[in-house]
N, C-alpha and C positions, 0 to 999 in steps of 0.2 A: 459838494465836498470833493477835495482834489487828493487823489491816494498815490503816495509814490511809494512804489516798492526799491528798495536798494542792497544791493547785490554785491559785497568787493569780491572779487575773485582773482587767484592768482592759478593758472597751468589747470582748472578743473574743466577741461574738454567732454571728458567722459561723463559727466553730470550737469553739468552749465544748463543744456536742454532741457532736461528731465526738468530741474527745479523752473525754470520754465514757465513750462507746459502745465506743471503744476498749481502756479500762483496763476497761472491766466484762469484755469477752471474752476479756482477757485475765488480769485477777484476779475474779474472778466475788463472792468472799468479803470481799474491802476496802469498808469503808466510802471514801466517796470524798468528800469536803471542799473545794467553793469557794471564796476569799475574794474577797469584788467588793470593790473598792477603788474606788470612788465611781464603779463604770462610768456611765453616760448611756443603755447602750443597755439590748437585750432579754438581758445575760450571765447576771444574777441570777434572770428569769426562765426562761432556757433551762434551768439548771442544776436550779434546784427543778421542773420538770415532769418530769426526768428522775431526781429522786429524789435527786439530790445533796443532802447538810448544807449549807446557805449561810449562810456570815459576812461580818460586815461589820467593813471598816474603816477609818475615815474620816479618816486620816494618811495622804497622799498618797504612794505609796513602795512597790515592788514589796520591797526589805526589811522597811518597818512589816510588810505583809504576813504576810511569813513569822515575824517576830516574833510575830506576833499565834497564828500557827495553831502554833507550836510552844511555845508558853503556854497554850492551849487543849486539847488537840487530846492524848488518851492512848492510845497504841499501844505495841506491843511493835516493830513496824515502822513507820518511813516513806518513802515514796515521794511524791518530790517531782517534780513536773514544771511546763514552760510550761504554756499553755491555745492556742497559737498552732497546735498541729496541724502541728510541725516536726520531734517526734523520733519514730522507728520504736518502737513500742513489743513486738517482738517478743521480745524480750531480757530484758524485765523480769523475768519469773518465773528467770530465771538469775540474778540479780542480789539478787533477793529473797532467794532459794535461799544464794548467800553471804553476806548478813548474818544471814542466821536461823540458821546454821550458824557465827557466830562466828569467820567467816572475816576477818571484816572488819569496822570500825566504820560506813565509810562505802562505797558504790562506785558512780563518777560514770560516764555514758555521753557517752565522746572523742567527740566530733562533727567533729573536725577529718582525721580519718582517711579519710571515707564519708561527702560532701556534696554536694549540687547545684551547678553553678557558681555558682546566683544565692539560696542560700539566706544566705549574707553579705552584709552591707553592703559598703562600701571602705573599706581600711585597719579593719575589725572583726577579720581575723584576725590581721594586724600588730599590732594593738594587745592582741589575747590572745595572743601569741608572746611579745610582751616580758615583757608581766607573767609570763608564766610561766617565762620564761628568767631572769628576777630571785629569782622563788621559787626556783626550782631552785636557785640558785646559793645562795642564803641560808641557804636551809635542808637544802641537800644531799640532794634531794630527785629525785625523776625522773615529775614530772604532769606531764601534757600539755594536757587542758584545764581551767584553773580556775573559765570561764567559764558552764560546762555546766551549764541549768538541768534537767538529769534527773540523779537523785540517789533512793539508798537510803542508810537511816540506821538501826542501831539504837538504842534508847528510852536509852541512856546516853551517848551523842552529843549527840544534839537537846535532852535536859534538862540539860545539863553544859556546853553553851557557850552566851557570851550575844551574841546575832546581836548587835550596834551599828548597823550600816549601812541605811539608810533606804533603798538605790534601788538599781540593778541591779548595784552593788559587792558585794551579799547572794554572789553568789555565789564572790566571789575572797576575802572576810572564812571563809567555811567551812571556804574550801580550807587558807588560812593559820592557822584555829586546830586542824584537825585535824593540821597537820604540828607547831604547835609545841608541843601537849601529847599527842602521842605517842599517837594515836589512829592504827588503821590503816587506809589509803587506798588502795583499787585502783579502777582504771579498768577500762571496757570497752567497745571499740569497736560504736558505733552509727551506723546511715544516719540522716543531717541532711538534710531536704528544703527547697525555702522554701517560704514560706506559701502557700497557696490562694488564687488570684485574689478578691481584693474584702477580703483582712482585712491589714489595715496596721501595719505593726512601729510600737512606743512608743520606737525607738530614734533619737536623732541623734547621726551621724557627729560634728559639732562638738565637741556639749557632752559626750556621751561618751568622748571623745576625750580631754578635761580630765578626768573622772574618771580614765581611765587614766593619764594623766600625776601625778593626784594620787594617787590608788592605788600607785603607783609612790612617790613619794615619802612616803607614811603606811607601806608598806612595811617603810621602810629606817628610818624616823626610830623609827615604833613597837614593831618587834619587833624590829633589831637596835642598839640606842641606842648600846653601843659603838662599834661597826664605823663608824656616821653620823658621831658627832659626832668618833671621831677625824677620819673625812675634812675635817671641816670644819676641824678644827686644824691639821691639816697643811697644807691650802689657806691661810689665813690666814697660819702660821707662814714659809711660802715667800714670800705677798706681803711680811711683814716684812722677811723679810730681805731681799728683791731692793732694796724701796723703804729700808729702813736700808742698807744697804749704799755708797748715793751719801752717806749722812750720813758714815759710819764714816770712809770713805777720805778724806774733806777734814777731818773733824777729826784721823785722822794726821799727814796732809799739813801743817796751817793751824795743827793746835789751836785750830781755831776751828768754830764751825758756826754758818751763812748760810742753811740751808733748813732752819727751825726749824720751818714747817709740815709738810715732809715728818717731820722726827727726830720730833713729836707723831705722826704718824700712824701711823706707823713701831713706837712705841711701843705705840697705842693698840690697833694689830694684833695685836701680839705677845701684849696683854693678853686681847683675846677670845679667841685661840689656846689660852691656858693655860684659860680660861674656859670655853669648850668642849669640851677635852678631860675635864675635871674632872665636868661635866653629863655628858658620858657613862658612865665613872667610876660616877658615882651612879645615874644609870637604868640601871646595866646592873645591879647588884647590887638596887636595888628590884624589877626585872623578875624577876632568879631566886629575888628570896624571895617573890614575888607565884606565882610558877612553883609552889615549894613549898607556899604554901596550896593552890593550884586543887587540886595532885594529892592533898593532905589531904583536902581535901572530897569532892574527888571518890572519891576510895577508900573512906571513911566512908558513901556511899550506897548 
């Protein structure tokens, strides 16, 4: 059985080593695979002194990344982790142990269970609650963190879905195509520590922020098309009617109607209502015969 560890790393010098040192003493037999994604610092060098494979690749994106090393990169196992020197790597070889054993396709280590106070940003685990209380719900599902960038994977996982996501979304895109082409998902509680004085998270509160809010809504829109776009006809459908409503009752009343911009608008609501239900309608029946090729192919290999 052939183990590859993979590593993207962007400027973490100060950690690179460490995480290392660590995955050798504790898989002694993995190849262990860097990707430097344009670091600046000594990453790419730290990693090749210590005997690491270093790749490079030069699409800015902690997802290009992992795109990259799981297009490359042929193992029977993978083990995927930060380079930040955050997760306890004790666990691993248990984890290993259930994918090699076909217990599992995937299985992530819950970071949200066994954490430092200050190994979060603010509002970081708020924002991986929701998205995962949205999965959950979506998909009828019960993960806990989808955020978790330590993961084992066996070799018809990683060649059978196609990462998309460019940036640190890589990890909640996994989470969501393992539940919805029935790939199986176990979790297993890991200590999260924060970083080591002197090496600084690639993370902003802000703008990741907005990815989870977009995340959130690429969510809904792309894997459940039905469920969306009814909502949004019905939302429409309701503004119709509230704002027809004032037209209806005076042309009762009058036989006449006076608020001809509202009766247009009124109209016009109702039309995207039916229009939007109808788009969903269609993506949700392209999405299940798109469903049936994946698992064609995928059973073919």
């Amino acid at each position: 059985m052939e183990i590859a560890i993979i590593i993207p790393a962007y400027n973490e010098e100060q950690t690179i080593g460490k995480v290392i040192f660590d995955l050798r003493k504790n898989i002694p037999t993995a190849k262990i695979h860097v990707c430097d994604n344009n670091s600046t610092d000594k990453t790419a060098e730290i990693a090749k002194s210590l005997q690491a494979i270093v790749l490079k690749e030069k699409r800015q994106g902690k997802g290009y990344a992992i795109q990259s090393m799981f297009s490359k990169i042929e193992a029977d196992v993978y083990v995927m982790v930060d380079a930040d020197d955050t997760y306890d790597l004790s666990l691993v070889n248990d984890m290993i142990f259930m994918v090699a054993n076909d217990e599992c396709d995937m299985i992530v280590g819950n970071r949200l269970k066994d954490h430092s106070d200050k190994s979060f940003r603010p509002m970081h685990i708020l924002g991986n609650k929701l998205v995962t209380y949205l999965i959950n719900v979506l998909f009828k599902s019960a993960v806990t963190d989808v955020m978790s960038g330590l993961r084992v994977m066996n070799r018809s996982f990683v060649k059978n879905i196609n990462v998309a996501a460019s940036g640190f979304e890589v990890e909640t895109e996994m989470t969501i195509k393992a539940l919805k082409y029935n790939y199986v998902l176990k979790e297993v509680n890991v200590k999260y520590k924060a970083r080591p004085a002197g090496s600084v998270s690639k993370l902003n509160t802000v703008k990741d922020g907005f990815l989870v809010i977009r995340a959130i809504f690429t969510i809904f829109k792309d894997y459940k098309p039905f469920l969306f776009f009814s909502a949004v006809s019905i939302t429409l459908f309701l503004i119709s009617l509230l704002s027809g409503a004032v037209v209806i009752k005076e042309f009762i009343e009058t036989h006449y109607i006076t608020h001809v911009p509202l009766a247009i608008f009124a109209s016009a609501t109702m039309i995207l209502a039916i229009i939007a239900f109808t788009t969903g309608v269609i993506l949700d029946s392209a999405n299940r015969r798109f469903d049936e090729i994946y698992n064609f192919i995928r059973n073919k290999k």
